[in-house]
C-alpha positions in Angstrom: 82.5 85.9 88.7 79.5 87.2 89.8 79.3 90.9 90.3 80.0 92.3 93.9 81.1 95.8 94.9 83.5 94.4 97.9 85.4 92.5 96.2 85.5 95.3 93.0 87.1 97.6 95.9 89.3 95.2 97.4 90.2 94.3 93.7 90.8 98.1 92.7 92.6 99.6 96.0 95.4 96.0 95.7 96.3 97.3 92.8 97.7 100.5 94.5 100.6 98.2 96.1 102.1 99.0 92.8 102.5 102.3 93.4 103.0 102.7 96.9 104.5 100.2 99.7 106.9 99.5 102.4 109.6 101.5 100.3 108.1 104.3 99.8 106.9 104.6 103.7 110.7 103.8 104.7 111.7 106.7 102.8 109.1 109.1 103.8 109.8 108.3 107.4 113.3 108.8 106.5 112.7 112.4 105.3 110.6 113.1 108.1 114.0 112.3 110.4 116.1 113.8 108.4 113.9 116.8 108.5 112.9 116.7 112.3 117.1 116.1 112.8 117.7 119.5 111.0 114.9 121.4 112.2 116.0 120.8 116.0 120.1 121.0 115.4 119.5 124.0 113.0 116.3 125.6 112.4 116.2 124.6 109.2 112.8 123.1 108.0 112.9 123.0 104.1 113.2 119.1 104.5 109.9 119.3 106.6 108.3 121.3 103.9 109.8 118.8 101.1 108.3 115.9 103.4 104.6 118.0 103.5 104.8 117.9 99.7 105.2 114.2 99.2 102.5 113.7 102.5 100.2 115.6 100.3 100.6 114.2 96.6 100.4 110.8 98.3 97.3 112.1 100.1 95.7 113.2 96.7 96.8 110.1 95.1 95.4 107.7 97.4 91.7 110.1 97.3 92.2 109.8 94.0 92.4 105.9 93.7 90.0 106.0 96.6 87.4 107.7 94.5 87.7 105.6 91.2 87.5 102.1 93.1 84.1 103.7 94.5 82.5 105.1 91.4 84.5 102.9 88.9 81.7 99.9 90.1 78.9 102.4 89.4 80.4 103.0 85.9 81.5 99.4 85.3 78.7 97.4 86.5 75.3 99.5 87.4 75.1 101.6 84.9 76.0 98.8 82.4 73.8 96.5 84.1 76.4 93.9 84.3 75.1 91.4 86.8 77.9 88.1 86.3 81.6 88.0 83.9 82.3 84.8 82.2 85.9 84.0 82.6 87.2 81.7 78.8 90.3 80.9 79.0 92.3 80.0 75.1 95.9 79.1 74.4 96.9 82.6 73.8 94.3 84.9 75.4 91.1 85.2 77.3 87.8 86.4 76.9 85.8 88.4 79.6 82.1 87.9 78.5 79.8 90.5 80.7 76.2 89.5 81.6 73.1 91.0 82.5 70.7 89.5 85.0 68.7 87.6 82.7 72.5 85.9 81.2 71.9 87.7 78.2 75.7 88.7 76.6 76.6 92.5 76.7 79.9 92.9 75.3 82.8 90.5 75.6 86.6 91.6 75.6 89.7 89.7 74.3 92.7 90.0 76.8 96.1 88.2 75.4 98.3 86.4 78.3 101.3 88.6 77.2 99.6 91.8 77.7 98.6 91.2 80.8 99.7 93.9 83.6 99.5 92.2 86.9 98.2 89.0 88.5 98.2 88.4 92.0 97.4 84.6 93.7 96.0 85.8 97.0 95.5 82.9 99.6 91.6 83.9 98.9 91.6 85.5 95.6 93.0 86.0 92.3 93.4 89.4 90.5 93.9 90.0 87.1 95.0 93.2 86.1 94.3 93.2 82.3 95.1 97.0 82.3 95.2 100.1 84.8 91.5 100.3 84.9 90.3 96.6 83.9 90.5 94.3 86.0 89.3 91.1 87.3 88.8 89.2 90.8 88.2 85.3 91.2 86.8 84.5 94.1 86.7 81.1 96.4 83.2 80.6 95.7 83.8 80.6 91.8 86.1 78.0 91.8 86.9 74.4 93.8 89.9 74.0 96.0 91.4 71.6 93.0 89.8 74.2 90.3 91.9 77.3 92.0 95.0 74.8 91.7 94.7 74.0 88.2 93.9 77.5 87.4 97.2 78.8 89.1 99.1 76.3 87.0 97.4 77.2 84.1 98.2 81.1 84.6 101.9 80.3 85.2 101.8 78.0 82.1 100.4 80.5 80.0 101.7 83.8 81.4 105.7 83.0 80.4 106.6 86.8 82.2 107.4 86.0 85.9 107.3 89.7 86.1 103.6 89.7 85.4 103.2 88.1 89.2 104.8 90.5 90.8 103.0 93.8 91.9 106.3 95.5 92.2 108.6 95.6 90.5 112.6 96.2 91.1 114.6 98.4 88.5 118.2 97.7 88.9 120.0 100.6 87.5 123.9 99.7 88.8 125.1 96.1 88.2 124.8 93.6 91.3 128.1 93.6 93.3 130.2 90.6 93.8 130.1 89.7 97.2 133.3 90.2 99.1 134.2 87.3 100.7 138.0 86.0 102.5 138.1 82.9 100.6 139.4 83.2 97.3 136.7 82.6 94.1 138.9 80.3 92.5 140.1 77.2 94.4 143.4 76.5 92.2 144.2 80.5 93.4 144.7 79.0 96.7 147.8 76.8 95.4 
């Protein structure tokens, strides 16, 4: 992958999806009624200020990942000099190799399939979230249209967590309900 800022900030503000989503912007907008609701019945505007709170840690937050995704590429790549990462996939692990413009080797790093934090098959793009901070982007120029499908099926091969593909992720604290339903479960019940 060769080394473009774009796609490093496209790369590096996905990632927040983790952290912040439809969800979340239900429940704001949910507090913001609730808030609005009591403000107008009652006079009450705690909930408003509760709401202003949240508004402004998400604000600082969002600067926040705003900020690293822009100077994170300056860190990662300019002042390293790293012009092109060599992708090497093994049975248990990959290995990021970091070039400079003349293809001489920098550093390489050793990332096992089961540490992995997040990959996400875009219809464009892969991302590999190794951790919070390293990360890495395929693009369609890298590889072929039959390449990009092998590679998928090599990544779900190796990769055994189907949680790994998912951005977010769904903590179930109650157990799951049975579904309440007019026919009986059992069919020998019936007789």
């Amino acid at each position: 992958m060769n080394a473009d800022k774009k796609a490093y900030f496209k790369c590096s503000m996905y990632y927040m999806r983790k952290y912040f989503g439809l969800r979340e912007i239900i429940l704001l907008s949910i507090l913001l009624g609730i808030g609005l609701a009591l403000l107008f019945t009652s006079g009450t505007f705690f909930i408003l200020i509760l709401f202003g709170v949240c508004v402004l840690i998400i604000g600082f937050a969002f600067v926040l990942f705003l900020w690293t995704a822009i100077s994170g590429y300056k860190v990662d790549y300019e002042k390293l000099g790293i012009e092109k990462k060599v992708l090497r996939f093994g049975e248990e692990s990959f290995e990021a190799i970091s070039l400079d413009k003349y293809g001489k080797e920098l550093y390489k790093e050793t990332h096992f399939y089961d540490k992995l934090d997040k990959i996400s098959i875009r219809k464009n793009v892969i991302y590999i979230y190794a951790q919070v901070s390293v990360f890495y982007y395929i693009t369609p120029e890298s590889l072929s249209d039959s390449e990009r499908k092998e590679f998928v099926d090599l990544l779900h091969e190796r990769v055994r967590s189907e949680d790994t593909f998912k951005i977010k992720k769904t903590y179930r604290i109650y157990p799951k309900k049975k579904k309440i339903t007019l026919e009986p479960e059992n069919m020998d019940e019936k007789k």
